[in-house]
C-alpha positions, 0 to 999 in steps of 0.5 A: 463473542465470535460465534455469530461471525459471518464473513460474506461480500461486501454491498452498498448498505455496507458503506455506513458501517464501514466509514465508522471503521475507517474513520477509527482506523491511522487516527481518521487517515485510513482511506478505505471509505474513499475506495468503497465504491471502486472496491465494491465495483471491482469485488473479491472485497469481503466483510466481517459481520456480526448481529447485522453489524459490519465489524471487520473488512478485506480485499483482494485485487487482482494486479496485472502478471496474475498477482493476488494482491490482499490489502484492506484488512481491518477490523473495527476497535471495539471488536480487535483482539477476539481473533477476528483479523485472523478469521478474514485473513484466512478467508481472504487467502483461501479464497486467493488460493481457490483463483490460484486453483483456477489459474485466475492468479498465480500468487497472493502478495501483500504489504506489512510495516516491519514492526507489525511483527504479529502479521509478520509471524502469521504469514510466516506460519501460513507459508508467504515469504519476503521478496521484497524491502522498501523504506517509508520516510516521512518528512514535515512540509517547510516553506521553500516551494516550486509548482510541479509540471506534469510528467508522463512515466515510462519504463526507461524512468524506472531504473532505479526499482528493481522487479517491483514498482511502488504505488503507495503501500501497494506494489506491482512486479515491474512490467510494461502491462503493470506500468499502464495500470499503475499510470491509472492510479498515479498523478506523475510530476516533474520538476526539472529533471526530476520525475516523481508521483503521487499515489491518488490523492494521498500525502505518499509520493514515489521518487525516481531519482536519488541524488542531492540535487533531486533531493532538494527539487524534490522537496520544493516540489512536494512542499507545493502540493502538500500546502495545496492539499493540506497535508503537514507532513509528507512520505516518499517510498524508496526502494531497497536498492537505495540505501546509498541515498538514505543519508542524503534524505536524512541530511535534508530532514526525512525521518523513519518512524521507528528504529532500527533505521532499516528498510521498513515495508516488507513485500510477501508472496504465497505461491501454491506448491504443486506435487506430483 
């Protein structure tokens, strides 16, 4: 039942609740009960609640270039299903479009698996559209390692990203200020020649170059830190624009989860038309 449904802001006494809901969430990998208290410092963090119970989250972090960025929406196993995910999205993008009224933002965007077609069709319906394509690869971690140095990123780094530069399943448009954001957020490596980083503390790593030989280094160097980090397995985000180079990360054991073997993030964005 939905008709005690409150959605409010979210408060530390919510942390317990919200860990249970993380922890049933991506079999136990969801990583919400690791960004609570930064979440809660930044705010626009909201929680769905019913009889006292905190059953459902979302978020919107204001990215830099005025972006709206709508991400943490959950909502706990034993409530799914009862249109609660649907009441928080469409909260959360009212209240995205009240900061758009403000002039605080000038869009929302968010990320979605391509065969999260029910989230695809609803931010269809609600006017976002797709300005953007990743791949997600994932690939199990071997023995042949190398430890990475650290790397300072730059934009002359970047050549190969296009408009949009990934951190993990959160994208931000390719400009110096989100540069210096993201480098916050990142831990950047290098093994040779080669620049990469990794999303916090995350088994997600973001390669910068799409070559055989960087292929190869790279492998060595993400085997180093998944052992150090437990991690069995490991993903890297491409972007679009290299397809080309899709076949030289299959040819070294990287998989997509499902087919079609496309590009398989999508990148939504909802701006407020203006009339008269």
């Amino acid at each position: 039942m939905t008709h005690n449904l409150i959605i409010r802001a979210a408060k530390k006494e919510d942390e317990q609740d919200i860990q249970e809901i993380s922890r049933l969430t991506w079999d136990g990998q969801d990583y919400i009960y690791e960004v609570f208290e930064e979440w809660l410092r930044d705010g626009h963090f909201f929680v769905a609640e019913i009889n006292n119970k905190v059953i459902g989250t979302a978020k919107l972090t204001i990215f830099p270039d005025k972006v709206g960025w709508l991400e943490g929406l959950r909502v706990h196993p034993e409530y799914r299903g009862q249109g609660i995910g649907r009441k928080l999205q469409d909260f959360t993008r009212e209240y995205g479009l009240n900061l758009i009224r403000k002039g605080l933002i000038n869009c929302l965007e968010f990320s979605t698996y391509y065969k999260n077609q029910r989230s695809i069709q609803m931010a269809l319906k609600d006017g976002f559209r797709i300005v953007k394509r990743f791949y997600i690869l994932s690939r199990k971690r071997t023995e042949e390692k190398e430890k990475p140095d650290f790397a300072e990123i730059r934009m002359e780094d970047l050549i190969n990203f296009n408009k949009y530069l990934s951190m993990g399943w959160r994208f931000l448009h390719k400009i110096q200020e989100a540069l210096e954001w993201m480098l916050n957020h990142i831990t950047p490596y290098k093994i040779g020649a080669y620049k990469f980083y990794q999303y916090r503390a995350t088994n997600t790593f973001t390669l910068l170059q799409f070559t055989e030989e960087a292929v190869k280094a790279y492998i060595k160097a993400l085997n180093w830190i998944s052992e150090r980090a437990g991690f069995s397995n490991y993903e890297i985000i491409l972007p679009e624009e290299s397809k080309d180079s899709i076949p030289i990360f299959k040819k070294y054991d990287f998989y997509f989860w499902d087919k079609p073997e496309e590009a398989n993030i999508y990148v939504f964005r909802y701006i407020l038309k203006k009339y008269g």
